[in-house]
C-alpha positions in Angstrom: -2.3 1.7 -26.4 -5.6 1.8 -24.1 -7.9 -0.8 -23.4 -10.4 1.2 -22.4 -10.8 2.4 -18.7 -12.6 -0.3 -17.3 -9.6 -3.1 -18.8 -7.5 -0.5 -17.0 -8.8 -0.9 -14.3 -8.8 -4.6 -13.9 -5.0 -4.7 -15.0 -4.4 -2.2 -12.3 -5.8 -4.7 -10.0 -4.7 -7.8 -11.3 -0.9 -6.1 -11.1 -1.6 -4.9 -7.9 -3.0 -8.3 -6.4 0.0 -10.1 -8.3 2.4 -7.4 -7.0 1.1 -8.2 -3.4 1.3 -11.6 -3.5 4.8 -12.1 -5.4 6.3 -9.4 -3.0 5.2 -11.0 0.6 7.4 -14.9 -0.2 11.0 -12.7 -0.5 9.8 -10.6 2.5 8.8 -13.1 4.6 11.9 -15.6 4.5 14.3 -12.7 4.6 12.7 -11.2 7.1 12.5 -14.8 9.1 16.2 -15.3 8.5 17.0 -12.1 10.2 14.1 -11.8 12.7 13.0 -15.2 13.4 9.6 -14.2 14.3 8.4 -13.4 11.3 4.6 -15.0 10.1 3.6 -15.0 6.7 0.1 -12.8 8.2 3.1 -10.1 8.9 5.1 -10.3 5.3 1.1 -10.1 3.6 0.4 -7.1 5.3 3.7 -5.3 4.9 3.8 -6.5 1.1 0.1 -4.4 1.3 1.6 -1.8 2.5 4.4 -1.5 0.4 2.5 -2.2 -2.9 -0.2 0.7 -1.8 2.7 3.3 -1.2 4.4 2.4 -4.2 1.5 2.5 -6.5 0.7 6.0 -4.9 3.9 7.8 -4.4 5.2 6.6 -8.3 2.5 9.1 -9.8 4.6 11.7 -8.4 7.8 10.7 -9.9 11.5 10.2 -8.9 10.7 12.1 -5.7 7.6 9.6 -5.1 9.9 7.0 -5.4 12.7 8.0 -3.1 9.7 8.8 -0.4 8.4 5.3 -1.3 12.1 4.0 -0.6 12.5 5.5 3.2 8.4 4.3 3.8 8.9 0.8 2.9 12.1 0.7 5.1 10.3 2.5 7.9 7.1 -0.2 7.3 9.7 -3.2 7.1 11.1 -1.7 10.7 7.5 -1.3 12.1 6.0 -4.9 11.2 8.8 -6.3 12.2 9.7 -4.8 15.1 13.4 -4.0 14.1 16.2 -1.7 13.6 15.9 0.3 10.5 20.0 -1.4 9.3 17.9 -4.8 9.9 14.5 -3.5 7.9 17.3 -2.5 5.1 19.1 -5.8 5.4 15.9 -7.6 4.9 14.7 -5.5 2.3 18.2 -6.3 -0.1 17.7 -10.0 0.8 14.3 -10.1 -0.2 15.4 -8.3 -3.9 18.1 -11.2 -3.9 15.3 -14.0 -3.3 12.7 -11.7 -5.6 15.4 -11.7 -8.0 16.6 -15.4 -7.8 12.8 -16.2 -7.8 12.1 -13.9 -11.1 15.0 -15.8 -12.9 13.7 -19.2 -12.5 10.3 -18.4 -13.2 11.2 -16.7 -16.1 13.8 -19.7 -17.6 10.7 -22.0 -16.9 7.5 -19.5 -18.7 10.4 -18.6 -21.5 11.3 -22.2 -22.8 6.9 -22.5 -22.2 6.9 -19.1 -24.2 9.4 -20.2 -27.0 7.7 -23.6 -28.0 4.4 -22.0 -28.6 5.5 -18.5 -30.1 3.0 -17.6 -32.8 3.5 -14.8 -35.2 0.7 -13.0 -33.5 2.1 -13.5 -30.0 5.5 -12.3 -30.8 5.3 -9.1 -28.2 5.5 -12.0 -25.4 8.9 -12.6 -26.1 9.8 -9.1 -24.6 8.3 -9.9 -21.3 11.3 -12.2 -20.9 
């Protein structure tokens, strides 16, 4: 179901803003366990980076997104200054924290999401 191009277009951004922001806390305290010289100014602009690619290369398909997974581990080595095992190793702990972090944040909006659950609002439930 469209919402027309211009609602689109601000979900497009909002994702991507969201995307962007939600991405850069997992990066940046795996990357300063591993690195310890990592700056949140660093994770933002790697996040960017990341978020870009991976909005790009996922028109393409499952080839986009195996390109996009070598990128962001290249971009991870880069910003960071690193070897490309350590940009992978901070790359799976940022999915653990992402993932830790998604779960939490999902128990907390789904008991929100429960209590106020209207017929008309039923879709929500799937976001959970």
């Amino acid at each position: 179901m469209s919402l027309g191009i211009f609602a689109d277009g601000i979900l497009a951004i909002v994702a991507f803003i969201v995307s962007w922001i939600v991405l850069s806390i997992p990066l940046y305290l795996s990357a300063k366990a591993l690195t310890k010289r990592s700056t949140l100014l660093e994770s933002m602009g790697a996040s960017f980076l990341i978020v870009i690619f991976f909005f790009l290369l996922s028109l393409i398909g499952i080839i986009g997104l195996i390109i996009w997974l070598f990128l962001t581990i290249a971009i991870i080595a880069g910003i960071y200054r690193t070897t490309y095992l350590n940009a992978i190793l901070i790359a799976i702990i940022a999915i653990v924290i992402y993932i830790i972090i998604a779960a939490i944040l999902a128990l907390l909006l789904g008991i929100a999401l429960l209590t106020s659950v209207t017929s008309d609002h039923l879709f929500l439930l799937q976001i959970i």
